[in-house]
C-alpha positions as CSV (number, residue, x, y, z in Angstrom):
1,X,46.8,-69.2,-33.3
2,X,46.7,-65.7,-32.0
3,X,43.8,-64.2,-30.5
4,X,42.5,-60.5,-29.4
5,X,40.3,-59.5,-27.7
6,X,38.7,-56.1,-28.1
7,X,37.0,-54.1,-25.8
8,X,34.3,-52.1,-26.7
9,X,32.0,-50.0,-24.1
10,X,28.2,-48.8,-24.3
11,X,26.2,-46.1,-21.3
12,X,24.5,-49.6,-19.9
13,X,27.2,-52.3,-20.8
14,X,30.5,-53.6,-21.7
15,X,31.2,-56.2,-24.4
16,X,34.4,-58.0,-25.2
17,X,34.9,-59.9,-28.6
18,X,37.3,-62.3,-29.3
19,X,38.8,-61.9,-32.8
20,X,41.3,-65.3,-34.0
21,X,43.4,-64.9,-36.9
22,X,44.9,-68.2,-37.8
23,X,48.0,-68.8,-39.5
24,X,49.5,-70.3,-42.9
25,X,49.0,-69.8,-46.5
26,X,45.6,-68.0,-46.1
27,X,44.5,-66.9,-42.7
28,X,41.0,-65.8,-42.2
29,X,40.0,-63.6,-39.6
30,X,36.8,-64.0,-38.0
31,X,34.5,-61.0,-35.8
32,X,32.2,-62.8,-33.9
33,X,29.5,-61.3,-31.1
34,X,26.0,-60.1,-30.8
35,X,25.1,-56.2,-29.8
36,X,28.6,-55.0,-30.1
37,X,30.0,-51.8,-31.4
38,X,34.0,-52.7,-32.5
39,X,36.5,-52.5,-35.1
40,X,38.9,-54.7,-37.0
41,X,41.3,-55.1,-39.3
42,X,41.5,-58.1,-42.2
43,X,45.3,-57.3,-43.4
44,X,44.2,-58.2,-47.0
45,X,42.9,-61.5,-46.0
46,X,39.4,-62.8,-45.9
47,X,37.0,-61.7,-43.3
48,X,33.9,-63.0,-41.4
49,X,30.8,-61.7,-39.1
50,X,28.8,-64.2,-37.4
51,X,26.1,-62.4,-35.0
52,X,23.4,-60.5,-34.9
53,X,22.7,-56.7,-33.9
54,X,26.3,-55.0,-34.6
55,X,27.9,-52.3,-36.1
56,X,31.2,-52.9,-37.2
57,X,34.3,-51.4,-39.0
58,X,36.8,-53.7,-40.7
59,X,39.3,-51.8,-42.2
60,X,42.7,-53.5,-44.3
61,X,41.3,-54.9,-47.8
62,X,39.4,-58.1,-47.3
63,X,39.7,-59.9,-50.3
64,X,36.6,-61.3,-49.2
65,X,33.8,-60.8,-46.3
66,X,31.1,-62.7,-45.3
67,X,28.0,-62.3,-43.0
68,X,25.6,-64.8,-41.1
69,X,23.3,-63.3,-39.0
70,X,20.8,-60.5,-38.6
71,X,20.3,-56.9,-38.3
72,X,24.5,-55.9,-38.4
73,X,25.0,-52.8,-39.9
74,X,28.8,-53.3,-41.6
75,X,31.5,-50.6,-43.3
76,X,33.9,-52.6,-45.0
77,X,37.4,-52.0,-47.0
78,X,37.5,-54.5,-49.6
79,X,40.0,-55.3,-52.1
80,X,39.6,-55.0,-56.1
81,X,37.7,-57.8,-57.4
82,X,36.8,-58.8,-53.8
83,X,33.4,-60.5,-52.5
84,X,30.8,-60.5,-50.2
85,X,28.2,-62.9,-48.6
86,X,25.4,-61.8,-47.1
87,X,23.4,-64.6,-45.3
88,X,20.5,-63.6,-42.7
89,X,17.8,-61.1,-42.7
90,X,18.0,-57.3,-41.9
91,X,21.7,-56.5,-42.7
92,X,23.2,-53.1,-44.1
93,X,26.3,-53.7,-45.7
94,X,28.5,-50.6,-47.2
95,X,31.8,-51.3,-48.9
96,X,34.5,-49.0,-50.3
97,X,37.1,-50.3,-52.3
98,X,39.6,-49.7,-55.3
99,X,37.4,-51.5,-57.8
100,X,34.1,-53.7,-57.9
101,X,33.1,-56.6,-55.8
102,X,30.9,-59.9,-56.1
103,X,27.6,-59.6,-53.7
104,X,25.9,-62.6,-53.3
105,X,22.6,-61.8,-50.6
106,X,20.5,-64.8,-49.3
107,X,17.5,-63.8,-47.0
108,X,15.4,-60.8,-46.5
109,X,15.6,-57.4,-46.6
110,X,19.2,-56.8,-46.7
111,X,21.5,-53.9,-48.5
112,X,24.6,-54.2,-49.5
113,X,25.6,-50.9,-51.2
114,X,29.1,-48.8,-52.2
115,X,29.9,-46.2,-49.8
116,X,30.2,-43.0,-51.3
């Protein structure tokens, strides 16, 4: 398993987050953290979030992505025919991608909408 960690900095703070990748046939990769500004990269592989008050960049065509949590605010690259998860409450989700994607949104009050 490989694992990164990525530093991210705010005026009061610094946060790490540890992003794992794991390896074989179909590697996820997985952002977790809480408060964090960072960025990521999926490589065309499926993608996850699991925290609550970040904004995050995942760039590389995630044939999937998936959120539990609340109050992220998410740019995503996802691949043609890709999907995405939504599970918490408060979440902004915008995706750009080559083609159309699958939402599926279970709690309140969140968006997930194409970037223009």
């Amino acid at each position: 398993m490989h694992s990164i960690v990525i530093a991210t900095a705010t005026a009061a703070a610094s946060a790490s987050v540890s992003v794992s990748a794991a390896q074989g046939a179909d590697p996820a990769v997985n952002f977790a953290g809480s408060n964090a500004r960072f960025a990521g990269d999926c490589h065309g592989q499926d993608a996850s979030l699991a925290g609550s008050g970040n904004t995050v960049t995942i760039h590389g065509a995630c044939r999937a992505f998936q959120i539990a949590g609340g109050d992220n605010r998410v740019l995503v690259d996802m691949a043609g025919n890709g999907t995405i998860k939504v599970y918490g409450d408060n979440n902004q989700v915008s995706w750009t991608s080559s083609g159309d994607v699958q939402v599926t949104t279970v709690g309140q009050n969140n968006t997930v909408t194409r970037a223009r």
